[in-house]
N, C-alpha and C positions, 0 to 999 in steps of 0.2 A: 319534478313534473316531467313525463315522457309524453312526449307527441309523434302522434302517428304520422306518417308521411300518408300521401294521399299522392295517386295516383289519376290522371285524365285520361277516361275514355270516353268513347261513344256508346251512346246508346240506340236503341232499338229504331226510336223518332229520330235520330240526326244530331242531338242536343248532344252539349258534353257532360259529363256527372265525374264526380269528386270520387273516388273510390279507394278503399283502404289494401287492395289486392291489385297487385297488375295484369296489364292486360294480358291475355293467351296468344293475340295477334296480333299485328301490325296493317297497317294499309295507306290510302294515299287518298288525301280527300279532292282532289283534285282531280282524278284518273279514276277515283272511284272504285280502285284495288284492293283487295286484302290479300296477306299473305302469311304465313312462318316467322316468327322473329329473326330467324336464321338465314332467310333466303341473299341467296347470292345477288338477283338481281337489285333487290331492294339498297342490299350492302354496296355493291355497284355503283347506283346511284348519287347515295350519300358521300361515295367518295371525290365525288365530282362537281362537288358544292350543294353552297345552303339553301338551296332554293327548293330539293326533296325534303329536308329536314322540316323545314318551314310549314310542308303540308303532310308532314308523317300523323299520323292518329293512331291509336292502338283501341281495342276489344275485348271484352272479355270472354267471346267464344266466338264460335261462327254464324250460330243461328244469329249472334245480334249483328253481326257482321251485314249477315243476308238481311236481314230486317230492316234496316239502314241503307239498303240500296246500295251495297257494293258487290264485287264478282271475286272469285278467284282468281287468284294468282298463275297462270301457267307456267310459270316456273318451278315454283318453291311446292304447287298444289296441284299440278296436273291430270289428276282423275276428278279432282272436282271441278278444273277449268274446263275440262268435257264435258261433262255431265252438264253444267251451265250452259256450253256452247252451244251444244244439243237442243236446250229446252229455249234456247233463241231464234233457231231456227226455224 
């Protein structure tokens, strides 16, 4: 018997859902960020203790990202932190 692993992300509402694919993003549910899996400042973070880990979330793309009430990353995502910045003004 093989069992799939199952993956936590966020979805669109805020809720979290069981998922057989990982996420495409990362973010911070507390800060309300998304970003790159890879981002530096993220990686940064977590190197500094458990307490970003504690509130990491992952996506499975950006629209839901966006849908979910989070922003861009200016780091890892910088034309889309603009483009956001922009439409808050």
């Amino acid at each position: 018997m093989t069992s799939t692993r199952l993956y936590r992300l966020i979805a669109a509402d805020g809720s979290t859902v069981a998922s057989p694919t990982k996420g495409t993003l990362g973010g911070h549910r507390k800060n309300r960020i998304y970003g790159r899996l890879d981002c530096k400042a993220a990686r940064r973070a977590m190197e500094h203790g458990r307490s970003y880990e504690q509130q990491r979330v992952f996506f499975a793309d950006e629209a839901t990202a966006i849908a979910a009430g989070y922003r861009p990353c200016a780091v890892c995502m910088p034309e889309a932190y603009k483009s956001w910045k922009a439409q808050e003004s």
